[in-house]
N, C-alpha and C positions, 0 to 999 in steps of 0.2 A: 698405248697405241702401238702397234707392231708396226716395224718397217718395212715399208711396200715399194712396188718399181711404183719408181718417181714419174707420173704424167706430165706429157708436156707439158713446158709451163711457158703463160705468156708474162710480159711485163708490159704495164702499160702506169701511163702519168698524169696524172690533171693539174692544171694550172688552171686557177681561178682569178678574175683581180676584178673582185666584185663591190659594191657598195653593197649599204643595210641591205636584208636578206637575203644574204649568201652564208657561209658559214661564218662563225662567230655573228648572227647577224645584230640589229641595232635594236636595243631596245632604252628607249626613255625614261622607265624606268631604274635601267641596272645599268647604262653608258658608262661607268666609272669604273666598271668590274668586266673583266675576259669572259666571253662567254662563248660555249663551248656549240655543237651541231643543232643540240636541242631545243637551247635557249635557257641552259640552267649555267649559273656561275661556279667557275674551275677553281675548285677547292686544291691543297694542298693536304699530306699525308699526316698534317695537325690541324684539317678541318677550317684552314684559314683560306679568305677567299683572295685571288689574285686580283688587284687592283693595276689598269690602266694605267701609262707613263704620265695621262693627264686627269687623273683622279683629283679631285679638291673633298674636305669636307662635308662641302654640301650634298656632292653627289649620293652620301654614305648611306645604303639601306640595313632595314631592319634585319634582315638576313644575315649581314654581313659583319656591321657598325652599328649594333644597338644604344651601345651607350654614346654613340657618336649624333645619329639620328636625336636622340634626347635633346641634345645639346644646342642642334641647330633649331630642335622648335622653339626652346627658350631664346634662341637668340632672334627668330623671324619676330616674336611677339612687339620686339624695343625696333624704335624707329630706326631706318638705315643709316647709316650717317653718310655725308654727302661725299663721294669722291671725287677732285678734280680729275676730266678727261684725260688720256695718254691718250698716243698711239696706238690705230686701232692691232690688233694681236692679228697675224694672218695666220687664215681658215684652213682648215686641213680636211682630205676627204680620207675616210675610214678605204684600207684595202685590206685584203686576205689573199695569202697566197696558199695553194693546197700543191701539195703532192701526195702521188696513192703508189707508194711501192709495195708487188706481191710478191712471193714467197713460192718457195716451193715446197710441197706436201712434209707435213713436220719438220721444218727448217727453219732456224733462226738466223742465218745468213744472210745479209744481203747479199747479192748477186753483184757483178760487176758491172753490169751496163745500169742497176739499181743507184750505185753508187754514183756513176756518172753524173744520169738523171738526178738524185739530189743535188751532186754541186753545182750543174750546173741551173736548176728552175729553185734551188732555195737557196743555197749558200750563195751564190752570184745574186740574185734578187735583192737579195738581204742586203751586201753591199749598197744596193742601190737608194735604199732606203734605210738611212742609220736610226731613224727613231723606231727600232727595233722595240717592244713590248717584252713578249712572251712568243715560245716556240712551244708550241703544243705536241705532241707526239704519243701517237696513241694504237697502241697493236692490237688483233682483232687476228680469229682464229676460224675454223669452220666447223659443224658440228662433229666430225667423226672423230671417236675417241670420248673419254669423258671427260666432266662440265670443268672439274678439278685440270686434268692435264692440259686442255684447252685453255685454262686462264693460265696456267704457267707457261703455257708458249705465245701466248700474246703477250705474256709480259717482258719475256725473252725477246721476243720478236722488238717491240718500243727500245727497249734497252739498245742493242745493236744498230738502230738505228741511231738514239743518240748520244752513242759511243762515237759512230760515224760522224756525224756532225761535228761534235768535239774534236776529234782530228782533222776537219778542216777549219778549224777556225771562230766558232760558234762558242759562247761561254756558256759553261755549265750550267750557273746558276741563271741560267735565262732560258733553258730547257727544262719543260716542265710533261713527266710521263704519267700515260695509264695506260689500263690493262681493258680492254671489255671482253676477252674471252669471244664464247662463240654466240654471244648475246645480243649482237648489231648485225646478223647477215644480209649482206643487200641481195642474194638470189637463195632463192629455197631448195627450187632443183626436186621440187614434189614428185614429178613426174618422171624422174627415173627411178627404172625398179631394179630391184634386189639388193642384199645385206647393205644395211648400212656398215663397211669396213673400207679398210682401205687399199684390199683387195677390188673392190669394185670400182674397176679403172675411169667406168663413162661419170659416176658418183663426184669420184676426185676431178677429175678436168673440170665437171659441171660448178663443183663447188670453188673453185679457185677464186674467183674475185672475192671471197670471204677472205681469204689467208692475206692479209694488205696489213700493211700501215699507216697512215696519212699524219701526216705534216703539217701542222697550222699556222702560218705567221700573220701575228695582225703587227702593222706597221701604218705609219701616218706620212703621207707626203704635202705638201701644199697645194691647197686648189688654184688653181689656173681659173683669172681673173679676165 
């Protein structure tokens, strides 16, 4: 991809604090496991799936825990054995927190008002809510240029973001990256003409909300009774 004058660029941030069906939304089936915009569970780079700070056992799918799922039909088959009562466990409601930082035309830089906006709608958030999970972090590119150079600057793109994170405070191994390249765009931008390059200034402005990266934090607080 050749370098072009850089179109303005805006920055803009969403903050979400949604229950089931929002991102990561709720499924009854796969509750035990992180799940990701689509509703598929967020593998790791050895094809293992991320499990929930409140994952049990039982929860365990075929996907995921096959020899785990085994185990628990053998064990639903034998009577339960009786528990004495406790204390009832208090209830937690599922939140998600988004942030959408973009980018400017082939750049893996966060910007500085970028950086802001993270610390202050994730990394502050986060405090707020210590049963921190998993931070998802995930870069995303636009089409111009090719499929290949596109998936290495969304992967550049994730990286830097959670590099960022990591210097404010955020453990490594609780950030968890991907790359989708230019394979999720939320605008097409069909309708403006001529070359696809990046010479074609209305193209790149059009395309912008494609060049982001969004930020996932799922986190549990207690439900207010």
């Amino acid at each position: 991809m050749q370098n072009t004058k850089i179109a303005k660029i805006t920055l803009s941030l969403v903050l979400g604090l949604a229950f089931s069906g929002a991102a990561f939304a709720h499924s009854a089936e796969k509750e035990g496991y992180l799940i990701d915009t689509r509703g598929d569970v967020v593998k790791n780079n050895y094809n293992q799936c991320w499990r929930t700070g409140y994952w049990t056992p039982a929860m365990a799918i075929e996907e995921c825990d096959p020899d785990l799922v085994k185990k628990e039909e053998k064990k639903a088959a034998a009577p339960a054995p009786v528990v004495p009562v406790g204390p009832e466990k208090p209830a937690f409601d599922k939140i998600t927190l988004q942030a959408e930082t973009l980018f400017d035309f082939d750049k893996s830089v966060v910007r500085p008002d970028g950086k802001q906006r993270l610390n202050d709608e994730v990394v502050g958030k986060m405090k707020e809510y210590p049963q921190v999970e998993v931070v998802l972090v995930t870069g995303h590119a636009d089409r111009i240029g090719t499929e290949k150079y596109n998936q290495k600057l969304s992967e550049r793109r994730a990286a830097a973001v959670k590099d960022y994170l990591v210097s404010q405070g955020v453990e490594a191994n609780r950030i968890e990256t991907a790359a989708k390249g230019e394979a999720e765009p939320v605008v097409a931008c069909s309708d403006v003409k001529g070359k696809e390059s990046g010479k074609n200034k209305k193209l790149v402005e059009c395309l912008q909300p494609n060049r982001r990266v969004m930020v996932e934090v799922k986190v549990q607080k207690p439900t207010q009774k």
